[in-house]
N, C-alpha and C positions, 0 to 999 in steps of 0.2 A: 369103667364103673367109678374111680376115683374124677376123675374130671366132672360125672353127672354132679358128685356131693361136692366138691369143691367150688362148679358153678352153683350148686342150690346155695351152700352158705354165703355167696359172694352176692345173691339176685335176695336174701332174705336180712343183708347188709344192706342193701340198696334200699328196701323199702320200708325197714326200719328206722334208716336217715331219714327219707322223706318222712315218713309217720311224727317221728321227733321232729323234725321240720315244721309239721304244719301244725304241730301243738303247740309251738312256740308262739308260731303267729296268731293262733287263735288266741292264747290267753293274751298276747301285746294286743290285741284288737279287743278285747275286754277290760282287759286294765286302763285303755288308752278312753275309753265309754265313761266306765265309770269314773275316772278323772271330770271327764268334761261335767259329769252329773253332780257332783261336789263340788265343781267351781261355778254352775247353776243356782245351787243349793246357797253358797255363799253370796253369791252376788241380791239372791231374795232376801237373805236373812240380813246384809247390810242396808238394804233399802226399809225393810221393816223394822230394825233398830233407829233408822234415820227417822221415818216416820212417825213412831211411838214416840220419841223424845219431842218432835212438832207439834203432834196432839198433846202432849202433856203440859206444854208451853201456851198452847192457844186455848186450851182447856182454863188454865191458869189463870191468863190476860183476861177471858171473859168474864172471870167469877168475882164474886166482892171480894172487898179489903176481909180477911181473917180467912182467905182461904189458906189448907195445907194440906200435902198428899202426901206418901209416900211411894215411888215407884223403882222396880230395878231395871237393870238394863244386861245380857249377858255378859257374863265373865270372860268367855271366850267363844268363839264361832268356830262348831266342827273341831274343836281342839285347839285351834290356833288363834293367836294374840292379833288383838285388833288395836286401832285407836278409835277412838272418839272425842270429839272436841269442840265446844263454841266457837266459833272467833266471829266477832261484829255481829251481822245478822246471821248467820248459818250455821247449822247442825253441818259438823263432817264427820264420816264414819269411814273407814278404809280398812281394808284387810289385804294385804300381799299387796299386789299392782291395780288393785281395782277401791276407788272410794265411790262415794254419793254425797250431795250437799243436798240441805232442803231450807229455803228459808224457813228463818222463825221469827216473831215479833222479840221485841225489844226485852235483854234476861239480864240481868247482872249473877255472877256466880259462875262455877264452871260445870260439868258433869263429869261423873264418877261411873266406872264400872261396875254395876254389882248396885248396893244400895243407894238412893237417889230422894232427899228431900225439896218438893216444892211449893213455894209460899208465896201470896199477894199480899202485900203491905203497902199502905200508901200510895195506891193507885199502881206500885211497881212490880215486879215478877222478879222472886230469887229462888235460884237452884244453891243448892247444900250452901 
């Protein structure tokens, strides 16, 4: 009679490993999802920061001398710190391992985080 109860606890060890076992792998197989979904998430929201700053620029360039807008850009993406940067003709936005460049017509000025002034004077285009 002790050997039946000794094998039940030993065969209700066994399958309570495996049960913790495969719970483990479920939630890493969800955690490992929703990762990928955030770094999706991230990659659209750098392309549409890049692009908004594009249009704001070409918006700009088309309109007469005394145009001025104000526009923002976010703060941070998903929680995490990004760049953003003119340099020559290109908008770049990067966040971790992943940027995007999008030409833009010709800007003097740089762009800022957060609040964003833009003006045509003189036939020219300036950010803040």
């Amino acid at each position: 009679m002790n050997k039946r109860r000794g094998q039940g606890a030993i065969e209700f060890m066994i399958v309570f490993g495996f049960m913790m076992f495969a719970a483990v792998v479920f939630i890493e197989v969800i955690q490992e999802s929703q990762s990928d979904k955030n770094k999706e998430k991230e990659i659209i929201i750098v392309q549409n920061i890049a692009l908004d700053v594009q249009d704001e620029i070409a918006l700009a360039s088309e309109s007469t001398n005394g145009y001025s807008r104000e526009f923002t850009t976010p703060v941070n993406i998903l929680g995490k710190d990004y760049s953003i940067t003119l340099i020559e003709s290109y908008v770049f936005v990067g966040v971790d391992d992943y940027s995007r460049s999008f030409k833009i017509l010709n800007v003097s000025g740089n762009i800022n985080k957060g609040f964003n002034i833009i003006k045509k004077e003189n036939d020219a285009v300036y950010l803040n």
